[in-house]
C-alpha positions in Angstrom: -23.1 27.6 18.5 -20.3 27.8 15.7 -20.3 29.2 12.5 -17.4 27.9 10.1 -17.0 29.7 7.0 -14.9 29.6 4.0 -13.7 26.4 4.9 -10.1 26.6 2.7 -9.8 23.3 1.5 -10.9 19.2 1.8 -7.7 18.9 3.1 -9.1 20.8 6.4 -12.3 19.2 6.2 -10.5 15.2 6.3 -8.6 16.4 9.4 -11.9 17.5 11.0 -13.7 14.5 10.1 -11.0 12.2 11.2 -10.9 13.9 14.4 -7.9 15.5 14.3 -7.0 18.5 16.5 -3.2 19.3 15.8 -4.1 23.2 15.2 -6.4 25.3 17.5 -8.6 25.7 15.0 -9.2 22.4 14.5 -9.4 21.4 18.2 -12.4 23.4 18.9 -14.5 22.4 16.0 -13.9 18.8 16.8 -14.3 19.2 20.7 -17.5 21.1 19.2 -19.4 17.7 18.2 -18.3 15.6 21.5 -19.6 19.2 23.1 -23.0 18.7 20.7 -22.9 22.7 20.7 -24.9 23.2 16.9 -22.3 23.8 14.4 -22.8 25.4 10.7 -20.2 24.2 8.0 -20.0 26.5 4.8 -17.1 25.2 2.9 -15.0 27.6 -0.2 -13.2 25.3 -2.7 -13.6 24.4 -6.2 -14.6 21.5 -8.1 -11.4 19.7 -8.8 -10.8 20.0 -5.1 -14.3 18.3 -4.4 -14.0 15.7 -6.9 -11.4 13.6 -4.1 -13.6 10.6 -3.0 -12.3 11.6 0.8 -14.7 14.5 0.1 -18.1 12.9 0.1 -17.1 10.5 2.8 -15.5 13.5 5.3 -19.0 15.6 4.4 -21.1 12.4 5.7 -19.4 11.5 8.9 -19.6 15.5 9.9 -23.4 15.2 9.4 -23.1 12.0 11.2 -21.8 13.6 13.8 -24.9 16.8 13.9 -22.9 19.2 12.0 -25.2 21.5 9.6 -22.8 21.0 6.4 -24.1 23.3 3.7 -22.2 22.0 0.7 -24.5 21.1 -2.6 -28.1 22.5 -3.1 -29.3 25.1 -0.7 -25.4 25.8 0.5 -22.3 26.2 -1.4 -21.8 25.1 -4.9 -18.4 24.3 -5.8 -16.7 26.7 -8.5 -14.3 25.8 -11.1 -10.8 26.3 -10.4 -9.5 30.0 -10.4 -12.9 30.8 -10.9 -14.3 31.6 -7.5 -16.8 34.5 -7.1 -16.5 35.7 -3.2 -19.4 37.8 -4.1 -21.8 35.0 -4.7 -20.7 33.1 -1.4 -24.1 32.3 0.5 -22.7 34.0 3.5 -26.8 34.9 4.5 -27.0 31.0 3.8 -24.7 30.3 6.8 -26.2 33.0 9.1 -29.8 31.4 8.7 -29.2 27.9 9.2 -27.7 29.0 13.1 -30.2 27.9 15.6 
């Protein structure tokens, strides 16, 4: 199983959702989903970053794919920008939705 918190940005979340593997990172998680090993998604951004329509449409082709992509009710809530609180992050959220 993989657990992938504090996801940075959409930007990393398109390149996984495209497929892309350019970064080690990023090869694993994709190779993850061909693999079907369960992976758990908790992104970190704020809510001018999740506005971009890519965002929505990256989110849905992850779940698509099996990914656990806690982002909205019952996961992460995007912040407003330069107004992130680390120590609300549903880390516990993340741990529990592991199989």
């Amino acid at each position: 199983m993989i657990l992938i918190s504090g996801m940075p940005s959409p930007w990393t979340l398109n390149k996984w959702a495209a497929g892309a593997s350019d970064t080690l990172a990023l090869g694993l998680i994709t190779e993850a989903i061909g693999l079907r090993i369960p992976t758990v998604a908790l992104p970190h951004w704020n809510d001018a970053q999740a506005a971009h329509p890519a965002v929505p449409r990256s989110v849905e082709t992850l779940r698509d794919a099996g990914v656990t992509f806690l982002l909205g009710e019952g996961g992460f809530t995007p912040h407003k920008p330069r107004h992130g609180d680390l120590d609300a992050y549903p880390w516990q959220t993340a741990v529990d939705a592991l199989p």
